[in-house]
PDB file of the backbone (N, CA, C, O) and the ligand in Angstrom, with CONECT records:
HET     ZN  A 101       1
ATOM      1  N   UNK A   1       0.836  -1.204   0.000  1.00  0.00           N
ATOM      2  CA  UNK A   1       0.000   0.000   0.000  1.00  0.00           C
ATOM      3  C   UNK A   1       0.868   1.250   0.000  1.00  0.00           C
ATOM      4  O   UNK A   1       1.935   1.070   0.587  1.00  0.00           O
ATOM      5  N   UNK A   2       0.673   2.623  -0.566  1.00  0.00           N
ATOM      6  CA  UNK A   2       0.970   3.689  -0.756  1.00  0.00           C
ATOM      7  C   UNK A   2       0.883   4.075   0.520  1.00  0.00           C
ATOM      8  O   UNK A   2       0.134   3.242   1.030  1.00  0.00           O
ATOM      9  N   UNK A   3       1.266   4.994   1.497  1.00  0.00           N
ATOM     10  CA  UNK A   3       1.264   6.073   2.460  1.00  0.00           C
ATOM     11  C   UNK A   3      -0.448   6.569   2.262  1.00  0.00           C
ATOM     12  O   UNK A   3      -1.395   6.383   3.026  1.00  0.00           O
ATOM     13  N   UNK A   4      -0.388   7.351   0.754  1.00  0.00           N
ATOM     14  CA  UNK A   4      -1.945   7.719   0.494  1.00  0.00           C
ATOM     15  C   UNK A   4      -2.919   6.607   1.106  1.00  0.00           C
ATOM     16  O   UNK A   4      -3.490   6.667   2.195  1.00  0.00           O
ATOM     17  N   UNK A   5      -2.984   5.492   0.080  1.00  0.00           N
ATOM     18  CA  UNK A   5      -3.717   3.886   0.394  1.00  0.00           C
ATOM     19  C   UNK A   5      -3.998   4.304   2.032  1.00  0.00           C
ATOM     20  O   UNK A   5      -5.150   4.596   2.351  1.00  0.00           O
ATOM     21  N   UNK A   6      -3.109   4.320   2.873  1.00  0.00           N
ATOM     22  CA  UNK A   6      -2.899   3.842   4.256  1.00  0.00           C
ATOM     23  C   UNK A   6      -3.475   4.965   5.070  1.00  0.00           C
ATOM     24  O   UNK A   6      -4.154   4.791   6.082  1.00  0.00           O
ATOM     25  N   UNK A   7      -3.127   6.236   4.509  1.00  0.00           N
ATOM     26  CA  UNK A   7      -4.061   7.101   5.435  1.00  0.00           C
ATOM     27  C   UNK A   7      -5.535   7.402   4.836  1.00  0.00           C
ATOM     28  O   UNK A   7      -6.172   8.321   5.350  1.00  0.00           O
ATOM     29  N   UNK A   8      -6.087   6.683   3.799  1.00  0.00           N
ATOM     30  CA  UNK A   8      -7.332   6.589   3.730  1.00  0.00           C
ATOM     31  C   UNK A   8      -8.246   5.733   4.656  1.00  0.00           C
ATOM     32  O   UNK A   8      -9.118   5.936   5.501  1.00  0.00           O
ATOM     33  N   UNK A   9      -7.528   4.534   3.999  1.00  0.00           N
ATOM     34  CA  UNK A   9      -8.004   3.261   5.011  1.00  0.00           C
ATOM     35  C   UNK A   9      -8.225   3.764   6.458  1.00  0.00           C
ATOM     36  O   UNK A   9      -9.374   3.835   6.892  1.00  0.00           O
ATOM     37  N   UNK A  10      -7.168   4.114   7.216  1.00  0.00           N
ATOM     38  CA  UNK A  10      -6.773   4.932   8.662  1.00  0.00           C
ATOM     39  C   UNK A  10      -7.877   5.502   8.933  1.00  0.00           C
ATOM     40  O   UNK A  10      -8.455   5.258   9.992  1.00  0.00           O
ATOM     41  N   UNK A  11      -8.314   6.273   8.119  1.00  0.00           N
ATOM     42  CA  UNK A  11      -9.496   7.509   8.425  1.00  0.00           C
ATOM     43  C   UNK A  11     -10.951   6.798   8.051  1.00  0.00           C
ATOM     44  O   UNK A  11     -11.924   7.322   8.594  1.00  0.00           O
ATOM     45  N   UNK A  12     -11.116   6.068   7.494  1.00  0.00           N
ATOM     46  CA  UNK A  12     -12.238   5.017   7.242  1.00  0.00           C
ATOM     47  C   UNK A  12     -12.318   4.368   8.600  1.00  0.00           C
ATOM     48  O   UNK A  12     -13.346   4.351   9.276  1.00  0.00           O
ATOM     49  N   UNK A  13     -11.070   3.789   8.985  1.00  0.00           N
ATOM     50  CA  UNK A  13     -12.047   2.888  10.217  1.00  0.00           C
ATOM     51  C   UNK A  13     -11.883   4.205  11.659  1.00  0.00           C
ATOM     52  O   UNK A  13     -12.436   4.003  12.740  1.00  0.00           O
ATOM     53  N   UNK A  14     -11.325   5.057  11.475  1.00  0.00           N
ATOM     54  CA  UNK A  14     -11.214   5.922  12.450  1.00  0.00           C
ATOM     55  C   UNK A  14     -13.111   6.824  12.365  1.00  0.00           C
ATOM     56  O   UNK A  14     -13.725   7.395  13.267  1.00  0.00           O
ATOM     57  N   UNK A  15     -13.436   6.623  11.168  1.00  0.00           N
ATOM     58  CA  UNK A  15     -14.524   7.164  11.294  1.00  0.00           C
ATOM     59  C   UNK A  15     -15.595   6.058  11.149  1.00  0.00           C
ATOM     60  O   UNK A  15     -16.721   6.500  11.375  1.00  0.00           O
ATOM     61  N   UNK A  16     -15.566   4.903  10.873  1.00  0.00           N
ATOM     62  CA  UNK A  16     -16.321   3.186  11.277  1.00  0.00           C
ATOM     63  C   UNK A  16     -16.221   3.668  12.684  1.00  0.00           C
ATOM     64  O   UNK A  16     -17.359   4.015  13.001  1.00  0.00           O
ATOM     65  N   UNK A  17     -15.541   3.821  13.508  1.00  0.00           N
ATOM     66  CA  UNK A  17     -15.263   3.572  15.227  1.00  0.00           C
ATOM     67  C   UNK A  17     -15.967   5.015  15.446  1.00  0.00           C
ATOM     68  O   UNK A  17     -16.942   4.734  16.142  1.00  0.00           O
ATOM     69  N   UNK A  18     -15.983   6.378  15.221  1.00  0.00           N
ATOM     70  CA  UNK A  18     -17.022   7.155  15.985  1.00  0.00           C
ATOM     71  C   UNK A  18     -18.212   7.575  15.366  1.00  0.00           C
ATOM     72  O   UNK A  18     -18.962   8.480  15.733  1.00  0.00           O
ATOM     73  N   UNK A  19     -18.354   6.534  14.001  1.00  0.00           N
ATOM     74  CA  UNK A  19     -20.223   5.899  13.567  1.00  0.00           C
ATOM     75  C   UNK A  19     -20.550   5.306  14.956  1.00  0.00           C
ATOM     76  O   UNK A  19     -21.143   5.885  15.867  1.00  0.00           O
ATOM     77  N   UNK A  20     -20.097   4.150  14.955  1.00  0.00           N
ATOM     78  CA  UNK A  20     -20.224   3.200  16.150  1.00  0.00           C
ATOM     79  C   UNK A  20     -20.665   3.765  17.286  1.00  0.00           C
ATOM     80  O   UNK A  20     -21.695   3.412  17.859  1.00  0.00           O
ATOM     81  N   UNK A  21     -19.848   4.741  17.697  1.00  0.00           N
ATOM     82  CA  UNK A  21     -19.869   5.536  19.468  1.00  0.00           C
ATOM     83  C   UNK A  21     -21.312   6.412  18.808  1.00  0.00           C
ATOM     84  O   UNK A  21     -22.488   6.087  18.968  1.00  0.00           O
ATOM     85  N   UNK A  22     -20.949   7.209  18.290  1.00  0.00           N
ATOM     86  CA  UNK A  22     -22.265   8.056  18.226  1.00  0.00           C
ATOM     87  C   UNK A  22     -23.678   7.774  17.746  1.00  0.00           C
ATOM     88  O   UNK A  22     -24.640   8.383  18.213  1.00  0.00           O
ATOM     89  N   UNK A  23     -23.814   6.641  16.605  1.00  0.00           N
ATOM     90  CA  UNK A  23     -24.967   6.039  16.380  1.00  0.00           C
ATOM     91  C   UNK A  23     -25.490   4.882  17.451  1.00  0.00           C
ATOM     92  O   UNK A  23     -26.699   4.650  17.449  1.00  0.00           O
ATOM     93  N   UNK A  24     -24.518   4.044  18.491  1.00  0.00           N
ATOM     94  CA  UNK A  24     -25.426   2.798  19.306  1.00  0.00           C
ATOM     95  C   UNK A  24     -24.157   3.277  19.926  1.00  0.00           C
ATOM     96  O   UNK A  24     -23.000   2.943  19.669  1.00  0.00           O
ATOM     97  N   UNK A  25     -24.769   4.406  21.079  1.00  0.00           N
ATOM     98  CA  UNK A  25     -24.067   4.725  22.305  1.00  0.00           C
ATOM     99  C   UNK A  25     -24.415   3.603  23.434  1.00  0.00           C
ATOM    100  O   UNK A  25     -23.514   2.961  23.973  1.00  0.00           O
ATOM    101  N   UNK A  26     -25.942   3.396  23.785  1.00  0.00           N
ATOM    102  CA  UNK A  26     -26.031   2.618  24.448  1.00  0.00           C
ATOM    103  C   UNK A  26     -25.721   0.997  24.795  1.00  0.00           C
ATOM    104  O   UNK A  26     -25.530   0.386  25.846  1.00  0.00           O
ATOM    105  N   UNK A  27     -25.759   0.692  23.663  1.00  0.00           N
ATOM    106  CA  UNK A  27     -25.489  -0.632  23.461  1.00  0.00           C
ATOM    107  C   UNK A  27     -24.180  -0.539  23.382  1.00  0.00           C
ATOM    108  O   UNK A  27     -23.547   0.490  23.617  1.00  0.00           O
ATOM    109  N   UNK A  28     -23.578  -1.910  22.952  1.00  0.00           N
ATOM    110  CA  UNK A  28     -22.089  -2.251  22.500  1.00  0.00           C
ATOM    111  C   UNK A  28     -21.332  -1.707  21.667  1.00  0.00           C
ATOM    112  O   UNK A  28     -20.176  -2.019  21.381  1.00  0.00           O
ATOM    113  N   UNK A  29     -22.066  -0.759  21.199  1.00  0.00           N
ATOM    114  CA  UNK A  29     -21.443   0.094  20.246  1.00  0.00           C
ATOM    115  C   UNK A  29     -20.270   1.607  20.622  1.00  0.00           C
ATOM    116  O   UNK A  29     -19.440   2.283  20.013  1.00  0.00           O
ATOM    117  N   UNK A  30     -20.688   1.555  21.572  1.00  0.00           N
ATOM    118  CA  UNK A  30     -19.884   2.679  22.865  1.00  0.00           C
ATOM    119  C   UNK A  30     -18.152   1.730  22.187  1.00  0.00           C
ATOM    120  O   UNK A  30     -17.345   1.937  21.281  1.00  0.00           O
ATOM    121  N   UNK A  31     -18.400   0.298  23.711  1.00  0.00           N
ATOM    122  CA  UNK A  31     -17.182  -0.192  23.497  1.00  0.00           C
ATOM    123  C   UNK A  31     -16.367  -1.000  22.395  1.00  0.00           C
ATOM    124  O   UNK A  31     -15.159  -1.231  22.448  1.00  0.00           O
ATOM    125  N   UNK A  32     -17.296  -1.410  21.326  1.00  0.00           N
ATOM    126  CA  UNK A  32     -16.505  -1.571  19.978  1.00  0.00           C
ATOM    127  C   UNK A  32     -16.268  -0.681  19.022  1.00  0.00           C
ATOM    128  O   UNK A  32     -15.703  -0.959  17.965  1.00  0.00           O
ATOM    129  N   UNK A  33     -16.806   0.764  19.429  1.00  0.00           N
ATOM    130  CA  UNK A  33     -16.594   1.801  18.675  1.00  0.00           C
ATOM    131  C   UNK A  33     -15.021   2.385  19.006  1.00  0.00           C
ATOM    132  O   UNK A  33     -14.150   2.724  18.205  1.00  0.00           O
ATOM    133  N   UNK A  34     -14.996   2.365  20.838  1.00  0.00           N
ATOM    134  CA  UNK A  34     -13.665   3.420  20.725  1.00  0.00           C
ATOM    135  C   UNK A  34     -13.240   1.936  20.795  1.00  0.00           C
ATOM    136  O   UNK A  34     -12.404   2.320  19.977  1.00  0.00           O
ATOM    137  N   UNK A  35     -13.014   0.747  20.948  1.00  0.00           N
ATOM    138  CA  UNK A  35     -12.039  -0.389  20.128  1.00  0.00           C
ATOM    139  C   UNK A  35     -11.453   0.028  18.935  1.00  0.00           C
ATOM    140  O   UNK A  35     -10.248   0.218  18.770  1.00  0.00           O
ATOM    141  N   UNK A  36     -12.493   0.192  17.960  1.00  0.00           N
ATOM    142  CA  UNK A  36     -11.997   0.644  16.678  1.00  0.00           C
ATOM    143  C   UNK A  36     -11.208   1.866  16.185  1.00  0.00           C
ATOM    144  O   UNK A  36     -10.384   1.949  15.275  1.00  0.00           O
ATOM    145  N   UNK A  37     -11.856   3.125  17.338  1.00  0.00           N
ATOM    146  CA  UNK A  37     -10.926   3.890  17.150  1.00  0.00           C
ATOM    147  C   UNK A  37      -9.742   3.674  17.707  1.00  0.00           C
ATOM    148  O   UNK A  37      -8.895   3.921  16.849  1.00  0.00           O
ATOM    149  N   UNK A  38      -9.173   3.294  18.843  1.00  0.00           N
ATOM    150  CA  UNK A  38      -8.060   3.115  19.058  1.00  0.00           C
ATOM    151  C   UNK A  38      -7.440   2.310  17.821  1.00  0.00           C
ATOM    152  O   UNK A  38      -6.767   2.974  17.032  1.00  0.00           O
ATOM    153  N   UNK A  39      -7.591   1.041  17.594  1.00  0.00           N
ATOM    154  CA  UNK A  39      -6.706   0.389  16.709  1.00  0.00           C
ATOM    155  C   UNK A  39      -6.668   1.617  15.421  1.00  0.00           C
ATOM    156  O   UNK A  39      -5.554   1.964  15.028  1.00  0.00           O
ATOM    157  N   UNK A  40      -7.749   2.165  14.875  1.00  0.00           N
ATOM    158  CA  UNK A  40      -7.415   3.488  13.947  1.00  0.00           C
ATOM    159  C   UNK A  40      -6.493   4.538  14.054  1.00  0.00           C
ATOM    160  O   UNK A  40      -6.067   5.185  13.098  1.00  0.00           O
ATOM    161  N   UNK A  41      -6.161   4.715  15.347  1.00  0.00           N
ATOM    162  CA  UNK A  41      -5.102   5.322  16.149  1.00  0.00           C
ATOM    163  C   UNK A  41      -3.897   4.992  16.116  1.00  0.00           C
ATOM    164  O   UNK A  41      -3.003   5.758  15.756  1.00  0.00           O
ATOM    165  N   UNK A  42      -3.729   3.845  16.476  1.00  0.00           N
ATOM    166  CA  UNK A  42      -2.927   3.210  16.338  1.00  0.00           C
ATOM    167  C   UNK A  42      -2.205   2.810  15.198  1.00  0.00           C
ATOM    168  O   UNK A  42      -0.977   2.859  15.122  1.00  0.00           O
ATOM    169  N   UNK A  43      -2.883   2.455  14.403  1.00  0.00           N
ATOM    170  CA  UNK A  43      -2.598   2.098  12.823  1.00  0.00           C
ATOM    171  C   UNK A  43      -2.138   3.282  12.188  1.00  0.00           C
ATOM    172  O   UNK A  43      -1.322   3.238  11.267  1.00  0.00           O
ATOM    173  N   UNK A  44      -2.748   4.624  12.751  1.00  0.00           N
ATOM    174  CA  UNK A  44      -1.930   6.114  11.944  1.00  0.00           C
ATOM    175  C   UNK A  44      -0.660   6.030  12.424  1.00  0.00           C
ATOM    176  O   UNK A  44       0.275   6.186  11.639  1.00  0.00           O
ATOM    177  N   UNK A  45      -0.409   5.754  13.884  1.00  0.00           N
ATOM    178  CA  UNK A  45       0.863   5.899  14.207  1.00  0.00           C
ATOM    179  C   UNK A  45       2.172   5.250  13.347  1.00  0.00           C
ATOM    180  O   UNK A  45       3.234   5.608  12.836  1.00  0.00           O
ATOM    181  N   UNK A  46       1.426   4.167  13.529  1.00  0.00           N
ATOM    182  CA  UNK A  46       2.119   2.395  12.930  1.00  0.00           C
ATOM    183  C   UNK A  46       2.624   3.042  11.098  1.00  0.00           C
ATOM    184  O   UNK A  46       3.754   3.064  10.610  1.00  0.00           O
ATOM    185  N   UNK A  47       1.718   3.350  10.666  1.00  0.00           N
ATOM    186  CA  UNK A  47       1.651   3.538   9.506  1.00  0.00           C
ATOM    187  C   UNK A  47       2.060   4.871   8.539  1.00  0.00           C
ATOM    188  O   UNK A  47       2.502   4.970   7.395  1.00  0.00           O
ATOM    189  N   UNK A  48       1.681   5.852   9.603  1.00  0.00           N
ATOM    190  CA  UNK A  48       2.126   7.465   8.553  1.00  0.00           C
ATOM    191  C   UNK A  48       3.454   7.771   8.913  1.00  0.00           C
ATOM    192  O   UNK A  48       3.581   8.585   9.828  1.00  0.00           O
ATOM    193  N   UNK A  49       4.519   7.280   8.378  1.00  0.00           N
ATOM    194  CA  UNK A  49       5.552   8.053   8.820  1.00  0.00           C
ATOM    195  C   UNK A  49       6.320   7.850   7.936  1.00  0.00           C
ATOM    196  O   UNK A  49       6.227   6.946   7.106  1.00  0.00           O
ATOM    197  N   UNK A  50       7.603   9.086   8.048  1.00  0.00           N
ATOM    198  CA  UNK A  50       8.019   9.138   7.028  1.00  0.00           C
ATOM    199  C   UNK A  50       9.450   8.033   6.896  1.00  0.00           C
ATOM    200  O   UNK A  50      10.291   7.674   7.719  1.00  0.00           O
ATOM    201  N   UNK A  51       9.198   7.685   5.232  1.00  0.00           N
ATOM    202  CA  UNK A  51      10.105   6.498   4.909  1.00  0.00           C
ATOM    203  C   UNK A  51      12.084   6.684   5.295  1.00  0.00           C
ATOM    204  O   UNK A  51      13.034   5.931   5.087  1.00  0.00           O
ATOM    205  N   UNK A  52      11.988   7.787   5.796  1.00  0.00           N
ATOM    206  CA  UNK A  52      13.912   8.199   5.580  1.00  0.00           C
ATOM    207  C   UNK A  52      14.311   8.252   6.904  1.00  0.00           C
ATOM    208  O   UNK A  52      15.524   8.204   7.108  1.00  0.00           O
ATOM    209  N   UNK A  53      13.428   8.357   8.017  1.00  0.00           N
ATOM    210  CA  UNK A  53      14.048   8.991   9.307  1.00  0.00           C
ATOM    211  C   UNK A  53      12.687   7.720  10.282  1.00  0.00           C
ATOM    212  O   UNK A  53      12.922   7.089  11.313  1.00  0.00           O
ATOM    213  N   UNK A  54      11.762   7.726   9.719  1.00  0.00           N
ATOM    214  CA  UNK A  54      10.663   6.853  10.655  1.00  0.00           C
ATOM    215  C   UNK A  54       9.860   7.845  11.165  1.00  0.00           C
ATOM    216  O   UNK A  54       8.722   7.466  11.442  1.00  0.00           O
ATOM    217  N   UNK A  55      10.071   8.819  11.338  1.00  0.00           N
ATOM    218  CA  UNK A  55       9.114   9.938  12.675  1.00  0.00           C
ATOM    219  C   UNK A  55       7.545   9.948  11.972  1.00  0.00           C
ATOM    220  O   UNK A  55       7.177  10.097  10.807  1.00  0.00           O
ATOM    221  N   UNK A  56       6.849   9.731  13.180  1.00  0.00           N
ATOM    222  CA  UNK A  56       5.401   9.797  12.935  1.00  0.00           C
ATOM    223  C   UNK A  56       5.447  11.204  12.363  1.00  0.00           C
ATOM    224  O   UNK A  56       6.217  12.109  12.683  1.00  0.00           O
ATOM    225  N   UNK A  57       4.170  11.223  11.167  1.00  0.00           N
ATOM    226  CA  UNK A  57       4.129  12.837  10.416  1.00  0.00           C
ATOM    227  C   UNK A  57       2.784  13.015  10.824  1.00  0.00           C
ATOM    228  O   UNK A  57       2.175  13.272   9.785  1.00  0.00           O
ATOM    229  N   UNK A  58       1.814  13.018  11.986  1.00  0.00           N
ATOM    230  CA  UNK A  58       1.567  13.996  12.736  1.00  0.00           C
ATOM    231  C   UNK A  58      -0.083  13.614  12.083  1.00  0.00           C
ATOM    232  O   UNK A  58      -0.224  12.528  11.521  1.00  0.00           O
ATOM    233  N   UNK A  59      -1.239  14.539  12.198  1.00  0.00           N
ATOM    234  CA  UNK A  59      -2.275  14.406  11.657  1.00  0.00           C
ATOM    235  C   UNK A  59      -2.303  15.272  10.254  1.00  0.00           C
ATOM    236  O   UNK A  59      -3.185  14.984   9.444  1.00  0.00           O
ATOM    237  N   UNK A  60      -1.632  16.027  10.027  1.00  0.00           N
ATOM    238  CA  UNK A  60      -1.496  16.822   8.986  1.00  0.00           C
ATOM    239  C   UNK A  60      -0.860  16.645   8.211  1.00  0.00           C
ATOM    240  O   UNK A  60      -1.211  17.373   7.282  1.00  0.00           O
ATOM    241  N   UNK A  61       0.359  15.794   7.822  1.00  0.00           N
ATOM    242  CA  UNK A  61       1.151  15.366   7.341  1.00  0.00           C
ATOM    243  C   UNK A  61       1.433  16.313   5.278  1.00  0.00           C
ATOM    244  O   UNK A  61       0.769  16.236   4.244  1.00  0.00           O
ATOM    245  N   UNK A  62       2.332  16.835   5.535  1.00  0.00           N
ATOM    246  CA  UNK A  62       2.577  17.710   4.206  1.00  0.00           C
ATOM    247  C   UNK A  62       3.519  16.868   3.043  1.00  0.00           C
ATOM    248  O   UNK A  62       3.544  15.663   3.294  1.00  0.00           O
ATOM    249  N   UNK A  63       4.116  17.168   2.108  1.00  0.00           N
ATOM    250  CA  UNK A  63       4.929  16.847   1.136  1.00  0.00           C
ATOM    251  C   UNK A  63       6.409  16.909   1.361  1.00  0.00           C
ATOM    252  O   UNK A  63       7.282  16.625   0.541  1.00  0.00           O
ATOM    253  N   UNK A  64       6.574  17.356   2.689  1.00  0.00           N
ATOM    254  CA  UNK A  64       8.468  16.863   3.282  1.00  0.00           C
ATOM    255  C   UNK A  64       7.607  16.499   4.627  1.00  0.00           C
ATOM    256  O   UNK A  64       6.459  16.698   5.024  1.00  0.00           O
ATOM    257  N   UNK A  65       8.792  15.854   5.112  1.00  0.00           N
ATOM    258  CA  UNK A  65       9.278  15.379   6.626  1.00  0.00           C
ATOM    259  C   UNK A  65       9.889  17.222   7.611  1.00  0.00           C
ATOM    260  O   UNK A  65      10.882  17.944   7.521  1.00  0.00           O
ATOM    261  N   UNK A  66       8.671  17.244   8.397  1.00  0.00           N
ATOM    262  CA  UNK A  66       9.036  18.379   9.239  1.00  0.00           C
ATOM    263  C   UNK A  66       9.828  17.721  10.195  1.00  0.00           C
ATOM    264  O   UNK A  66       9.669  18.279  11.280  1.00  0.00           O
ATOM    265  N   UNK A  67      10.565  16.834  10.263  1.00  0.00           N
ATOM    266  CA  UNK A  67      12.394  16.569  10.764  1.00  0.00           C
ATOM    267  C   UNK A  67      13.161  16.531  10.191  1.00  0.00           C
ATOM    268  O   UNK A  67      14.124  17.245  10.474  1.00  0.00           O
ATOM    269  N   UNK A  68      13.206  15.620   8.960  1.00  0.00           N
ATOM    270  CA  UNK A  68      14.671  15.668   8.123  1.00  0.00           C
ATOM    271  C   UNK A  68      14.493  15.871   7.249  1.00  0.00           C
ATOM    272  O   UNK A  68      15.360  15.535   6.443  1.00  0.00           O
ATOM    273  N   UNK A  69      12.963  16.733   6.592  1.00  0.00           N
ATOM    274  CA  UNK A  69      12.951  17.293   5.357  1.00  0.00           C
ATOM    275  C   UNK A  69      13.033  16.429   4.147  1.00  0.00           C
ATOM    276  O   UNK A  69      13.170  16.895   3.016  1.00  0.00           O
ATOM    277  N   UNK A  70      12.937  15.015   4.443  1.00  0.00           N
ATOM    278  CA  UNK A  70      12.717  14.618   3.406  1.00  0.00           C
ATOM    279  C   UNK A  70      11.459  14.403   2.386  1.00  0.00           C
ATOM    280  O   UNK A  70      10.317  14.282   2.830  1.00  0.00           O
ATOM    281  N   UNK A  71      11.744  14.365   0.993  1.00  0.00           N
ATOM    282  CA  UNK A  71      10.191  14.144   0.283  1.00  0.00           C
ATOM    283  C   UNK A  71       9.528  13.217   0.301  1.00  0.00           C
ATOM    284  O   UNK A  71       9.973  12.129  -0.066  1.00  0.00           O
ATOM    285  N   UNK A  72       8.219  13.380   0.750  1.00  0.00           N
ATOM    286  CA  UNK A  72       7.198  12.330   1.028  1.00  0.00           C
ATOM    287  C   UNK A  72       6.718  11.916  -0.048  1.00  0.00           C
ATOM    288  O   UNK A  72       6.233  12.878  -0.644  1.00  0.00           O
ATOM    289  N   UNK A  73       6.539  10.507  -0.896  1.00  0.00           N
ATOM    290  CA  UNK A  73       6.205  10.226  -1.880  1.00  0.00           C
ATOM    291  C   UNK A  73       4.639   9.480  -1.748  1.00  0.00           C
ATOM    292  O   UNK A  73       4.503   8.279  -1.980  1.00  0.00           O
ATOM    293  N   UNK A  74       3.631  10.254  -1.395  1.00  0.00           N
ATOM    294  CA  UNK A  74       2.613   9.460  -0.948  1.00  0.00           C
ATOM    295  C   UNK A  74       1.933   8.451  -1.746  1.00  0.00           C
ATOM    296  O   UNK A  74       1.165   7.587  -1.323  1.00  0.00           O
ATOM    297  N   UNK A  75       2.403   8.712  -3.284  1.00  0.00           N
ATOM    298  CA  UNK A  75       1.364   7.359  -4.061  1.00  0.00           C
ATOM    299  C   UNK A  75       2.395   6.173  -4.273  1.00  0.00           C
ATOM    300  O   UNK A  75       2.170   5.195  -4.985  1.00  0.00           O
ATOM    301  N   UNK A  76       3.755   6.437  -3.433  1.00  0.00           N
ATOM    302  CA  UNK A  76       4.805   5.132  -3.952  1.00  0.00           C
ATOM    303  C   UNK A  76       4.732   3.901  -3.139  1.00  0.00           C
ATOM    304  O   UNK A  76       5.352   3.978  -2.079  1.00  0.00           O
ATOM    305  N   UNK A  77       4.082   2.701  -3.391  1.00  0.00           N
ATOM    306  CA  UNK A  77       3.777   1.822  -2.513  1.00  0.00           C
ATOM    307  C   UNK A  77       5.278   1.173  -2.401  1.00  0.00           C
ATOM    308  O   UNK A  77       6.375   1.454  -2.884  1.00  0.00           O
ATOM    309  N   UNK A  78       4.809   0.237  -1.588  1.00  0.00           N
ATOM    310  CA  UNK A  78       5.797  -0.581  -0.961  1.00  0.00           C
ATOM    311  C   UNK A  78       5.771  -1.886  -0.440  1.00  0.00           C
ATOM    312  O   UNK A  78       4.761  -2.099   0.230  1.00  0.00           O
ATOM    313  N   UNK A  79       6.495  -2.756  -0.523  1.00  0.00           N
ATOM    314  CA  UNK A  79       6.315  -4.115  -0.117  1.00  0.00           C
ATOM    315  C   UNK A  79       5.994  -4.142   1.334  1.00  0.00           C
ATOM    316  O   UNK A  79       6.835  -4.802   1.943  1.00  0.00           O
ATOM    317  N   UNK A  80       5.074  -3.655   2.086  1.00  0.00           N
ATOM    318  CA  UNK A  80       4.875  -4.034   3.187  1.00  0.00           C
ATOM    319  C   UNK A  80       3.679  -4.185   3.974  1.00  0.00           C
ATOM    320  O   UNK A  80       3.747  -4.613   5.126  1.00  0.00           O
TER     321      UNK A  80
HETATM  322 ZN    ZN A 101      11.904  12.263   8.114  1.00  0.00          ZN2+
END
């Protein structure tokens, strides 16, 4: 998957998980909602960062690395 690929997906189940919380608060949907968001959380961490240095790129993430300035190639996938 691309960086792009990955922070779509990311934001899909990040927003699957507060459907969940806010549509079936009462029910089970509370606690498999923020389930989901966490692992969505998690998975941005895991996943958005940049390929030259590793540092998480943040929720905003631009076209360099605001540490080592390197260029972010967001549609270049990768074996992983
Ligand atoms: Zn970097």
């Amino acid at each position: 998957m691309s960086l792009r690929q990955k922070q779509i997906l990311d934001l899909l189940i990040i927003g699957f998980g507060l459907l969940l919380v806010l549509l079936w608060p009462e029910g089970p949907g509370l606690a498999v909602g923020l389930l989901v968001l966490v692992i969505g959380l998690i998975l941005n961490v895991v996943w958005i960062r940049c390929p030259k240095c590793g540092i998480w790129l943040g929720k905003a993430p631009g076209d360099y690395c605001h540490i080592c300035g390197a260029k972010l190639n967001w549609k270049e996938k990768k074996r992983d």
